[in-house]
N, C-alpha and C positions, 0 to 999 in steps of 0.2 A: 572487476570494473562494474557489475550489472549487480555486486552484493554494495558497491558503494554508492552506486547511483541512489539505492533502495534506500539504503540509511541515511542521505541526504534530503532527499524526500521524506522519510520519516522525520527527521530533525527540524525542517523548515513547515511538519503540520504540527508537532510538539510545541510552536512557539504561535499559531493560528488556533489552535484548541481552547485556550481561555475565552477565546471572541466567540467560538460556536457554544462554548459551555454558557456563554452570558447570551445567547439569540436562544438558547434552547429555556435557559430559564426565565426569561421577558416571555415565552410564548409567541417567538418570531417564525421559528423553526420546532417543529414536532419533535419527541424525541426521537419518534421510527424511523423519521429521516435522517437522524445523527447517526444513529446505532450503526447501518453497515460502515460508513466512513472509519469510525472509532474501531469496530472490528476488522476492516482491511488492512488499517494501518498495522496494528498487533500484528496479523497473520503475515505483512510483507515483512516486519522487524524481524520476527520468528524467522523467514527463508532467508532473507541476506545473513542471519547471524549462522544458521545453516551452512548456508554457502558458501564465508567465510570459512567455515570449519569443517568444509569439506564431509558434512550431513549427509546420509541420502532421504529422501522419498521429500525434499523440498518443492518437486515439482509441481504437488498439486496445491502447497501452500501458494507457493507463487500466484495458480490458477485462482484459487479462492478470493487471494487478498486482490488479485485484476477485477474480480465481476464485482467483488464490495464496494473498489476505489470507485469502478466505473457508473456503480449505484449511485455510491455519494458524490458524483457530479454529475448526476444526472436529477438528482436530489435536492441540492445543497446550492443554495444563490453561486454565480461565477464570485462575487468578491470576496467570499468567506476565504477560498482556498486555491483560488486560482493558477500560480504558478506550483506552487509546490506539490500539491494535488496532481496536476500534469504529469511531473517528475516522477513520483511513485507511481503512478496507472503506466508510465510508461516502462520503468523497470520493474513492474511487475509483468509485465505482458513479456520483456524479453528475457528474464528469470523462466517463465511458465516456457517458452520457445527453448531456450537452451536446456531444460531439463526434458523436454521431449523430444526433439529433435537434433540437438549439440554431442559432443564428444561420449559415445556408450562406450563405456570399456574400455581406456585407456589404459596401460599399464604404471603404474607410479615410477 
């Protein structure tokens, strides 16, 4: 559920990217300020495709792509990415929880 939330999220800033790539190159938006955004999304892609395929050590992916997403809206105007952005900061944050605290050592 929490690997499909993530690629949902990732899918709906795939289609808001061209609007940040043309505010970044107007000189509306810095690029330093793009940068973590651009890199949380990769690093939340990388744990949900993980966590789809039953990866391990996704957890700290998870953690990563939480503090970049939550850069880049901390960063990043609210209308650039507003919903979608939400969606991934939020399954990254419960990706990062379920790899730390969720089921250790289950048996298959």
């Amino acid at each position: 559920m929490i690997a499909c939330v993530g690629l949902a999220g990732y899918v709906g800033m795939l289609f808001r990217f061209p609007v940040l790539v043309q505010m970044v190159q107007a000189g509306e938006i810095a690029v330093v300020k793009a940068v973590p955004t651009v890199i949380g999304a990769l690093c939340l892609l990388v744990a949900c495709l993980g966590l789809l395929l039953r990866r391990p050590a996704r957890r700290w992916l998870f953690v990563v792509a939480a503090v970049l997403l939550l850069a880049g809206l901390l960063w990043l105007p609210t209308l650039v990415f507003s919903f979608w952005l939400w969606i991934a900061v939020v399954a990254a944050l419960a990706g990062a929880l379920l790899g730390f605290v969720g089921g250790r050592g289950t048996a298959a």
